[in-house]
N, C-alpha and C positions, 0 to 999 in steps of 0.2 A: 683451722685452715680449710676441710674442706665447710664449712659452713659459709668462709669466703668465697668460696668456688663458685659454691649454689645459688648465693644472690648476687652476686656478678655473672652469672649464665640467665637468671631469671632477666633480670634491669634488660641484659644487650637484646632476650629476647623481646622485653615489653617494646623495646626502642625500634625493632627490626618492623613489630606489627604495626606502631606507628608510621611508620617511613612507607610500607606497603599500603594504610588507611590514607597516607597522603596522595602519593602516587594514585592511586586508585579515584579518589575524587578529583585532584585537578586532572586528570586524564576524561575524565567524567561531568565535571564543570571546568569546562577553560578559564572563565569567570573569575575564578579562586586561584588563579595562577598568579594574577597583582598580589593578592593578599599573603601568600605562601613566603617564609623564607628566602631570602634570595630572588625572590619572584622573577624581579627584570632580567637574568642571566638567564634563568630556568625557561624564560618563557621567551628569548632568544632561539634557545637550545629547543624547545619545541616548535617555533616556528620555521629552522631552520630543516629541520625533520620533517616538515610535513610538504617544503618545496620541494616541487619538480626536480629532481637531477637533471645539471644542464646538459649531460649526454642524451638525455632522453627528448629533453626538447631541441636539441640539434638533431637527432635523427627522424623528428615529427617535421620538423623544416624541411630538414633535406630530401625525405620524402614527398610530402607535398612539393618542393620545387619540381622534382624530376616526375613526379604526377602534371604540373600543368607545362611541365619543358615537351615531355610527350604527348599531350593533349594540342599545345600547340602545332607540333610538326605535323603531327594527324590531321588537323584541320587547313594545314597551308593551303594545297591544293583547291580549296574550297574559296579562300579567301585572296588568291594573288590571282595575276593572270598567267596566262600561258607564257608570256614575253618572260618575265621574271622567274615561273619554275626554268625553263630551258638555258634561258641565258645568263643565269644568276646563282639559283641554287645549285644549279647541278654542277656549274663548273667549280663553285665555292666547294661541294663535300668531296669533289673529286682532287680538289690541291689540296685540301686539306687533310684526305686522307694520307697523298705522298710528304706531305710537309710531315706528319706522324715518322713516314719511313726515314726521311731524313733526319730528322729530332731524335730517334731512336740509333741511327749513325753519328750524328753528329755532336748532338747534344747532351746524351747520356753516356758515350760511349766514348766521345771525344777526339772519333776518328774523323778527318776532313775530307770530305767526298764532293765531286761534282758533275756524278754521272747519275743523277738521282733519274732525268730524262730517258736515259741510255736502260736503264731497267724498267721503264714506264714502257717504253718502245716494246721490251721483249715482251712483257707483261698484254698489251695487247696483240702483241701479232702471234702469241704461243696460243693465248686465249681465243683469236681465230680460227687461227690452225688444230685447235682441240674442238670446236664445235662441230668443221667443214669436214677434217675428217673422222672423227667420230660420231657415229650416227646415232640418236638417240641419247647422248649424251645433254644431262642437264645445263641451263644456263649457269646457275651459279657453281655447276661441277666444273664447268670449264676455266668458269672465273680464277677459282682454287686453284685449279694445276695452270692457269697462263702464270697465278704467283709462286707458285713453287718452283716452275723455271726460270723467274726471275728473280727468286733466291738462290737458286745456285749459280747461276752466273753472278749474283752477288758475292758469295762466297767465294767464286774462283777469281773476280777480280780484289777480292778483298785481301788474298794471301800474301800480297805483299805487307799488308801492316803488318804483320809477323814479325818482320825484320824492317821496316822503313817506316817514319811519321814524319808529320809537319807537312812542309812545300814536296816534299817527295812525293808522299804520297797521294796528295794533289794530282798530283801529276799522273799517278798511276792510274786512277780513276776518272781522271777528263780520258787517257787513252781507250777507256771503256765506253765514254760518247761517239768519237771517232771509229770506232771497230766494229759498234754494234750498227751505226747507221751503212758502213760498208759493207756489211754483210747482207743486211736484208733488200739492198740496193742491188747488189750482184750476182745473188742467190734469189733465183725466181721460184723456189718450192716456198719460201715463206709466205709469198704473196698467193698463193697457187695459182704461178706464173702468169700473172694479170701482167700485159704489156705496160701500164704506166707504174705498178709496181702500188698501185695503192689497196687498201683490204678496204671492205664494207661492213658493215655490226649485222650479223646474223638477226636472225627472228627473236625479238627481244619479251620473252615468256618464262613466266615460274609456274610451276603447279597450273598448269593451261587458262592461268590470268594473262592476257595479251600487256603487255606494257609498251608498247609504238608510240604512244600519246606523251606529250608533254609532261602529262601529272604520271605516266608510269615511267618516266624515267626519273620523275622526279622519289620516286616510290621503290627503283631499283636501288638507285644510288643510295638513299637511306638504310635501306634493308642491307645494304654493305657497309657502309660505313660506320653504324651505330655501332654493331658488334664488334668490329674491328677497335673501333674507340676503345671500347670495355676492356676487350682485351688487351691491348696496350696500356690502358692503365692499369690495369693486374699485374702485368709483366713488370712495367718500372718500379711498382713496388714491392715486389716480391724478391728472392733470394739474386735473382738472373740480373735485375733492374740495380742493387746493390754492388753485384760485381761487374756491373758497366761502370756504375757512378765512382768506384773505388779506380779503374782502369782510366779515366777522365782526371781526376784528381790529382795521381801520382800513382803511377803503372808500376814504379819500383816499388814503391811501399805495398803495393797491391800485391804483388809476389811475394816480398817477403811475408805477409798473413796466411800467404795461402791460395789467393784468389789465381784462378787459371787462364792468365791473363790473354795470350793466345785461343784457347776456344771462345773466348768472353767477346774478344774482336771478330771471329769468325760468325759468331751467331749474330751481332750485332748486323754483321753486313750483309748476315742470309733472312734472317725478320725484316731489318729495314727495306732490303730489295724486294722479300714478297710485299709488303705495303704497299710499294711503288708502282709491281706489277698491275695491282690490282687495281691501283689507281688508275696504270695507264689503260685498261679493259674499261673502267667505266670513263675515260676521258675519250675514248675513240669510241666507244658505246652507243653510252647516255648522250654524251653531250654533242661531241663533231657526226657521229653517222660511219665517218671514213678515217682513216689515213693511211698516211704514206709514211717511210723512212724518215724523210727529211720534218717530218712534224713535230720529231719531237728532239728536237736541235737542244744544241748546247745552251740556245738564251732559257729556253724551256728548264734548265738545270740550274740556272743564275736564278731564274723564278722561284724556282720552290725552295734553295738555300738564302733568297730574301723574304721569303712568308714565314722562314723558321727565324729568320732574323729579327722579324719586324714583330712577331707575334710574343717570342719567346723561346730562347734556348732552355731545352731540359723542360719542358711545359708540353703535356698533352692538350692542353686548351689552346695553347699558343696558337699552333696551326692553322684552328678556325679562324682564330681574330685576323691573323695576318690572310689568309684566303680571302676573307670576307673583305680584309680593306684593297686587295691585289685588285677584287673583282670590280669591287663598286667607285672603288677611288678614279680610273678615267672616265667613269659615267659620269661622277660628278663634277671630274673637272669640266670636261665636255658642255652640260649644263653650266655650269659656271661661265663659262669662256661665250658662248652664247647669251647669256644673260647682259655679261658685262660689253658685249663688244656687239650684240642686235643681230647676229647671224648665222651663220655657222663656222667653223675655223676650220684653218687649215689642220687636216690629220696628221700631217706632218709635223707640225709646232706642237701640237699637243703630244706627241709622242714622246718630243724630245722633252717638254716641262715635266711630264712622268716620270722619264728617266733620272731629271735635275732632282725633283722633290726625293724617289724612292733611295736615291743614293744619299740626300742630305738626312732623309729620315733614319737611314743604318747607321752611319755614321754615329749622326744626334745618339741613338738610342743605344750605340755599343759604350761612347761615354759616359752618361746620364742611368739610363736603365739596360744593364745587359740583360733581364731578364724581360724586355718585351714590353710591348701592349700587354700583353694579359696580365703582368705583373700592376700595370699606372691602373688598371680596371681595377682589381682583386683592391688595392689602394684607394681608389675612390669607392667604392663599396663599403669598405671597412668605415672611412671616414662617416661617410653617409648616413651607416647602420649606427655611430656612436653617439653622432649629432643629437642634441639635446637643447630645446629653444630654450634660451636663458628667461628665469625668472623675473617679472619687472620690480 
């Protein structure tokens, strides 16, 4: 018996050194991998080991994109003109930013709001009022606190989702358009008591770089909004961005798990509102110079709840696309209609085919794709990226 043992320990060893003399050469000559046993499996299973992990080349992409997405924005200023930073870019990052704040009320969180303006309004005139009377105070410090008190007054109109949703609270938050433009209309300390009631953009400087010019507001704006982006995509996907998405879905099954559904709507209404603020800081800023109460009106709040429409609900990307086509869409029509008809048109007709198209576009897009322009893009991308010319 044990003399069986011994040449049964011997053999598996002879067998073990072989299997390690193979191994060791086709590793050694790839060559001899046809030739080996099983070769074509084995030599599958090596080449399969020796590709890239597609995580790794998704992250070599995605960096290089966002190396030449940044390289580009860096270079705009160089390559557009001044017409297009002021009157294009700036007002695109700046809806863009409050379309975020709405998209994060509305879309993640599933509350219906339409006082997105109404928090834009306070967000610059707090943002005034923190520069003029505070002395020495930075630009982008004031920026911050005009949004933090356009968070809380988010949050205090927001209290009624508590206990009311749907067309209710609708309602409760268009009262928030209406109260905030009465207030800073009949209270002269907001304006610091300027007779027509309108504020001016303070001295517009970071770190004692002047930005008065075209390309520095085009360079403020981005210096806010880029971070701001980041950061709201972190948030939606993270623990906080979960328990919106679970409060949108089914608020009761959200409680029953656990999820605390009342603070979940409270923060929603005070992040979304600071976005907004700080949108409205750089919309009176960057882009107009000035305003008043009445600028930033209720159509102002139809606006940005149809760039979150048109771009994409629940989409951080969304926002951009839809800004972007809010902005450029009457330029083009404009052009268009001039093209077509040899002159220039009435501003009047073209206002009202704006309005025809933007409403056939929501509509079209809440049937068809509720998820937006950024979704029919992300879809043609994909297509694009799989395409393959067929062999003849």
């Amino acid at each position: 018996m044990s003399s069986e043992v011994t040449v049964w320990s011997s053999s598996s060893n002879v067998s073990e050194d072989r299997e390690t003399e193979t191994v060791d050469r086709i590793s050694s000559d790839p060559a001899a991998l046809a030739s080996a046993p099983g070769g074509g499996s084995e030599s599958a299973d090596v080449r399969a080991r020796a590709r890239v992990p597609r995580s790794v080349l998704r992250a070599a992409v995605r960096g290089a994109a966002i190396v030449v997405v940044v390289a580009l924005l860096a270079s705009l200023p160089l390559l557009v003109t001044d017409y297009v930073l002021s009157a294009i870019l700036v007002p695109v990052l700046a809806l863009a930013l409050a379309g975020i704040g709405q998209n994060l009320i509305t879309g993640y969180a599933g509350q219906l709001c339409v006082g997105s303006a109404a928090f834009m309004s306070v967000g610059a005139f707090a943002t005034y009022d923190a520069s003029s009377h505070v002395h020495g105070l930075p630009l982008l410090a004031s920026f911050a606190l005009g949004g933090v008190v356009a968070g809380l007054v988010g949050v205090f109109f927001g209290l009624p989702s508590l206990r009311i949703r749907g067309f209710y609270l609708v309602v409760s938050t268009l009262a928030a358009q209406f109260f905030v433009v009465w207030l800073f209309t009949k209270v002269g300390w907001f304006s610091d008591y300027s007779a027509s009631g309108v504020i001016t953009a303070p001295r517009l400087a970071v770190a004692g770089f002047d930005l008065s010019s075209p390309g520095g507001h085009y360079w403020l704006s981005l210096l806010v909004v880029a971070p701001l982006t980041v950061l709201g995509r972190n948030l939606v996907r993270g623990r906080l961005g979960r328990s919106w998405m679970a409060v949108r879905d089914m608020e009761t099954a959200a409680a029953v798990v656990g999820v605390r559904t009342g603070r979940a709507k409270l923060l929603a209404f005070g992040i979304g509102s600071f976005y907004c603020g700080v949108a409205g800081a750089l919309w009176a800023f960057a882009y107009l110079g000035t305003v008043e109460p009445h600028g930033l009106d209720l159509d102002r709040s139809f606006q940005v709840l149809f760039i979150v429409i048109l771009g994409g609900l629940g989409s951080i990307a969304g926002p951009f696309v839809g800004a972007a086509f809010v902005i450029l869409f009457p330029v083009a029509l404009d052009q268009l209609g001039s093209a077509l008809v040899g002159g220039s048109v009435d501003p009047g007709l073209l206002q009202n085919a704006e309005k025809i198209i933007f409403g056939a576009l929501v509509i079209l897009l809440l049937i068809k794709q509720p998820a937006g322009m950024a979704r029919l893009l992300q879809i043609a991308w994909i297509r694009i990226s799989r395409w393959r010319p067929r062999s003849a």
